[in-house]
N, C-alpha and C positions, 0 to 999 in steps of 0.2 A: 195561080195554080199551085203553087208553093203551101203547101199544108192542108191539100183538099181535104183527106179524112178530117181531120180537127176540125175542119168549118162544118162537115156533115154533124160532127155532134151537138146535140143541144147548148144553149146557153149555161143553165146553171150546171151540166156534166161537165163544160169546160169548166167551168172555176172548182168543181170538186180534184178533178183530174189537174190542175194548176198548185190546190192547194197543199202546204209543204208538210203537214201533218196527216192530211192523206196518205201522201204519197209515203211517207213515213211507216203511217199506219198498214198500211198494203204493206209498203216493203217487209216488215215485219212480222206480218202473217204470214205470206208467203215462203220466207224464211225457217219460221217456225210449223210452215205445215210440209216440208219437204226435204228439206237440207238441214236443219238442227240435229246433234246426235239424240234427243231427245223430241223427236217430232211426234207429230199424232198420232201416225198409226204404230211407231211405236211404244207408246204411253196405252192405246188399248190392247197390243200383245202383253204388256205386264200387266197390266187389269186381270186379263183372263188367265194369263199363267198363274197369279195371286190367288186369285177364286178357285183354281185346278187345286193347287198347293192346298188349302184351306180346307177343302173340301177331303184330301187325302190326309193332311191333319187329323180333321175329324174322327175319320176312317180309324186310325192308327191308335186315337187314343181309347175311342171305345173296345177296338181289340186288347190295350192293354189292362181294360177294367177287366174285361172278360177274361183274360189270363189269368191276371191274379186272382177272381173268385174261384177259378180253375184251379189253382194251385192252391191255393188255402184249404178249399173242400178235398184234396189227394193228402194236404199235409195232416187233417185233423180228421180224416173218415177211412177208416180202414176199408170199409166195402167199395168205395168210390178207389180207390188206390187199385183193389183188386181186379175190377171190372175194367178196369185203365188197361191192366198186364194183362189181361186176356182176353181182351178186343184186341187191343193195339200191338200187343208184343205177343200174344199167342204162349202165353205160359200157360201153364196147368201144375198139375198137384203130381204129386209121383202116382197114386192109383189111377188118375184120367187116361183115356183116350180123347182125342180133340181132334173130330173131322172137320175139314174146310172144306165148304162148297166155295165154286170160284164159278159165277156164271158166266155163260159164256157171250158175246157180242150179237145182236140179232141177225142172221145173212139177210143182207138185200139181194130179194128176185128180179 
């Protein structure tokens, strides 16, 4: 009566489950898939935090191509400079007047 389950298991699952590199092997995955401070699932939260990062990289750098063509055409184009200040900053000429329409939010019925 003494070891019933182990007798319920097959022949050759006993000698896998006996053998000391198995149990090695087990141990050590097990190990490695839950208690390592480097376990699996957290090896694919850095995965995707990497790819997030990466992705926001991208993002950043093509913003700063776009800036500096930005800047270069303001440094070297007087019309582009001016249209800059009065879009953005609302300057005008001393004979202008400069009305701002400001629309308004559509009411939801």
């Amino acid at each position: 009566m003494k070891n019933h389950f182990f007798n319920t298991i097959p022949e050759p699952y006993r000698k896998l489950i006996r053998n000391k590199y198995f149990i090695t092997f087990f141990s050590f995955l097990i190990w490695m898939s839950f208690f390592d401070r480097n376990d699996f699932i957290t090896q694919h939260t850095y995965r995707h935090k990497l790819h997030e990062l990466q992705k926001e990289r991208d993002y950043y750098m093509k913003e700063v191509v776009t800036n500096k063509a930005e800047v270069n055409d303001l440094l070297t184009n007087p019309k582009s400079l001016e249209k800059l200040a009065r879009e953005k900053y609302r300057m005008k000429r001393d004979n202008e007047d400069v009305f701002v329409i400001v629309q308004e939010p559509a009411k939801e019925k």
